[in-house]
N, C-alpha and C positions, 0 to 999 in steps of 0.2 A: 455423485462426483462433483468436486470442484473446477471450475474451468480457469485459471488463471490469464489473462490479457495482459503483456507489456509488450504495446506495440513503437517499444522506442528503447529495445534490450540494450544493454551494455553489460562489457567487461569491469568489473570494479575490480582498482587497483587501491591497496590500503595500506597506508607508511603508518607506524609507529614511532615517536620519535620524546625526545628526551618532556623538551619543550620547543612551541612553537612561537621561532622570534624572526617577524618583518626583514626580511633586508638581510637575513644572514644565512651562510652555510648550516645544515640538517645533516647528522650522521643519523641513518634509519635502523632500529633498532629491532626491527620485524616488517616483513613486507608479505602480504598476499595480493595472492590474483582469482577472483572465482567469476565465476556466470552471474548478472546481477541485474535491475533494474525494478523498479519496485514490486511488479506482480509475480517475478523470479524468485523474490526475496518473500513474497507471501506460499507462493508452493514450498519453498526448501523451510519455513514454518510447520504449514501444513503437512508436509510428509516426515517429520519426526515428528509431527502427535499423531501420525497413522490416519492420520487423513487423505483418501487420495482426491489429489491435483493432476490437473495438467497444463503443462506449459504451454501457451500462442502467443502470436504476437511476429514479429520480423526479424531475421537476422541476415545479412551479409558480409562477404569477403573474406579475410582470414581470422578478422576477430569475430565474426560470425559462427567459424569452422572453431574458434574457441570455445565460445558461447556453447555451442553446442555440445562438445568437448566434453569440458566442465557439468555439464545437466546428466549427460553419458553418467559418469564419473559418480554423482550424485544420484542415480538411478530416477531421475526426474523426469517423467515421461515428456518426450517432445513433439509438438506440430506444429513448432516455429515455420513460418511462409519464406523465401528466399526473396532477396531485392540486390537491384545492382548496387549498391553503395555498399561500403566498410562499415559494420557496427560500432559503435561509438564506444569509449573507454570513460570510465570518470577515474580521477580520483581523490581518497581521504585520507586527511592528511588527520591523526589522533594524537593530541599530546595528553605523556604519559601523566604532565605537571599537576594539571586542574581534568584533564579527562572532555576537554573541548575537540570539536572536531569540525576541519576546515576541508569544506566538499569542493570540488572543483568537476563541474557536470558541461559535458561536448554536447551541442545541441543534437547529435547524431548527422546521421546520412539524409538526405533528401529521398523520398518515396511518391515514385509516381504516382500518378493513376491505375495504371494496369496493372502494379502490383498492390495497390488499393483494394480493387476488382477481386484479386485472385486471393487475394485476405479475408474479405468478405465473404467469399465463395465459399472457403475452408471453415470461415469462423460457423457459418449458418448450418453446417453439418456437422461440428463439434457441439454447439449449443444446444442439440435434442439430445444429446447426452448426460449434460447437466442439469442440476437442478440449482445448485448457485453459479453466476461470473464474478468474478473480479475484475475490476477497469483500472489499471494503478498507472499510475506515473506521464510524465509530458508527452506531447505528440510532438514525433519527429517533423524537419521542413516537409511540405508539402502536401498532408493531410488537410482534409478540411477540418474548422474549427467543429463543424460537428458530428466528427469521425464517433466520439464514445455516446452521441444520442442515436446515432443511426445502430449502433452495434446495442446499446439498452431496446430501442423497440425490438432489435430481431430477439432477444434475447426474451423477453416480453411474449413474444408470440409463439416463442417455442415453450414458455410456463415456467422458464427460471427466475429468479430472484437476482440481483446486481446490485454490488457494492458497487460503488466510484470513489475514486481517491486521487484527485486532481486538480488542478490549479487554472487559474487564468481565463482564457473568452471557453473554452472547455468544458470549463467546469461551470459557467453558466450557463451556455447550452444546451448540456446536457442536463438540464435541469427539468425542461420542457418536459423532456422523456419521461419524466416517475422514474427515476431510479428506488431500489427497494431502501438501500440505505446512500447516506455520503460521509465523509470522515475528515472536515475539512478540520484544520489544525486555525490559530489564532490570525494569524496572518490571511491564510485564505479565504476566511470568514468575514475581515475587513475589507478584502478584495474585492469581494460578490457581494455586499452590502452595504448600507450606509446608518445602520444601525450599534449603537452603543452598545455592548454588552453581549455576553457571547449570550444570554437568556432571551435578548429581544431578538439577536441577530437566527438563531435558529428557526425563531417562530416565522422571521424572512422566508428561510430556506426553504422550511416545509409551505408557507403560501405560495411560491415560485415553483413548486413541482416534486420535491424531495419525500417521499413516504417517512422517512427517518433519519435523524442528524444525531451521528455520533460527533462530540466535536473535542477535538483532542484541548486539554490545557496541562498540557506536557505535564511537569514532573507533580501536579496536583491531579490528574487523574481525567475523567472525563466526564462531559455532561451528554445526556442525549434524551433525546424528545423524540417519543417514537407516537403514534395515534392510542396505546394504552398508558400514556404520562409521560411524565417526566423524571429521572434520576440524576444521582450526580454520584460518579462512583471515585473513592478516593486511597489512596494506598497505605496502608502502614508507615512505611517512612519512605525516607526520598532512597535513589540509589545514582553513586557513579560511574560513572566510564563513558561508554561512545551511545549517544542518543540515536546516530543514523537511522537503524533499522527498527525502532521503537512502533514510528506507526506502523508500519507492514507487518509487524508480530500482533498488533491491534486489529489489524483487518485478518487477517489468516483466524484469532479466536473469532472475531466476528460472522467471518465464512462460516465456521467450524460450528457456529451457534444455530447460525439461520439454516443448517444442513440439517442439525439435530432436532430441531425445532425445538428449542430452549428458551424460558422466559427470559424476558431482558435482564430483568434483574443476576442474573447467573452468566448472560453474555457478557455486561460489562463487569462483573468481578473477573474472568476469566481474560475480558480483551487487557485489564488492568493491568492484572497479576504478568499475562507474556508481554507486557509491553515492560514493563521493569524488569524481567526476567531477563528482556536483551539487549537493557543496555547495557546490564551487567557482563555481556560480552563486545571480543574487538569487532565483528564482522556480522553486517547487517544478515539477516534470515539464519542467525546461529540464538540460541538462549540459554540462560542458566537454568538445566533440567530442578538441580533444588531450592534455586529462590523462587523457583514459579508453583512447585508443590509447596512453600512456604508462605506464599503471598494468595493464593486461590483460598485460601484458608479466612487470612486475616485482613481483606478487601473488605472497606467500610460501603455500602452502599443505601443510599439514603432514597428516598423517594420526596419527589419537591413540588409538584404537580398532579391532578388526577386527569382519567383520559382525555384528552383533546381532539377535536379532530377539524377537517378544512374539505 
């Protein structure tokens, strides 16, 4: 079983719109509203390739009783923790023009302590369950900054494997811990390092604590440096529409790899293949079921490195 973490759930709301132009009136041309947040968006992957997931993480108030809702609704098994704050709402705004997409993310609800506490408590008796977690997306106010290292060692001690997928003092933190894999994208990666190039920048990653760095380079594909080498997996051609939920369809085959116990080289054709698969859709943790049997096929993956290790 997969265990999915988004301890900083929201409702994603998502406009459609002709084009999107500064300073002016938007007639919305399509709107949804589903359960979301990035580890949300990795189970509703996971559970249309029949992989089973489950959802943790927090939710409160009415858009919590959404949240919940919506996963109902999706048959997305829930052990969301309860908190007194309101779940946060994002939303994306997708012009139909160029297929760009303008995210607008609520830092969420503040989260004590105690329901800290009572998160952990849950998390540590779902985790001998699993044999992969997922860590996805920002910490709401109030957590400590190293809320996803303390959840990597439990997860560590109970014999599962952890992806992370996360930004800022976080995501360096959590570094300390050995996470199994991380998935940082270009920007994060210059974040947490002071190295040029995403090939110097990963060798970072892995001397700071990281077993394996998938690193996304968006619509050319991805490099990663795992301790049997190094690859760089590339796609067919480009594809358009909404990027949003690209990585989270990357960490779900990722999951989906390290559950199967699959050589890298077939993880990352696979994380390739559903990461273009959904941008080819509006609505993050949704993918195009026959670009992704199109694309598993014809993923170029190169090998660029032999084993490494630290």
């Amino acid at each position: 079983m997969i265990l999915t973490v988004t301890l900083n759930a929201a409702l994603d709301v998502t406009y459609n719109v002709d084009a999107l132009v500064p300073r002016a009136s938007h007639r919305v041309r399509e709107s949804f509203s589903r359960a979301g947040g990035k580890g949300v968006n990795v189970a509703r992957v996971l559970s249309t390739l029949g992989v089973p997931a489950i959802v943790t993480g927090f939710a409160g108030g009415p858009t919590g009783r959404a949240i919940r809702d919506d996963l109902r609704a999706a048959q997305l098994p829930d052990e969301l923790v309860s908190m007194a704050g309101d779940s946060r709402r994002t939303v994306t705004v997708v012009s139909r023009e160029d297929g760009d997409a303008t995210i607008f993310n609520q830092p969420g609800p503040h989260v004590d302590m105690a329901a800290w506490a009572d998160f952990a408590a849950r998390f540590a008796q779902l985790v001998h369950e699993a044999q992969v977690v997922v860590l996805s997306g920002s910490l709401p106010p109030g957590l400590p900054s190293d809320a996803y290292a303390q959840l990597i060692r439990l997860s560590a001690e109970a014999g599962a494997m952890t992806i992370l997928d996360t930004s800022g003092p976080a995501f360096i933190e959590a570094l300390d811990a050995r996470p199994t894999v991380v998935k940082p994208n270009a920007a994060e990666i210059a974040e947490a390092t002071s190295d040029d190039g995403t090939e110097a920048a990963t060798d970072t990653l892995r001397a700071l604590g990281a077993q394996c760095v998938v690193a996304s380079r968006g619509p050319d594909g991805l490099y990663a440096v795992t301790p049997g080498g190094s690859w760089r997996a590339t796609p067919p051609r480009r594809v358009s529409g909404n990027p949003t939920g690209a990585g989270d369809a990357c960490v779900a085959a990722t999951a989906a790899g390290l559950l199967a116990a699959d050589p890298w080289p077939t993880v990352l054709r696979e994380a390739v293949a559903l990461s273009a698969a959904a941008v080819a859709c509006p609505l993050a943790g949704d993918f195009d079921a026959g670009l992704y049997d199109q694309f598993r096929t014809s993923v170029s993956v190169e090998r660029t490195h032999a084993p490494v290790s630290h």
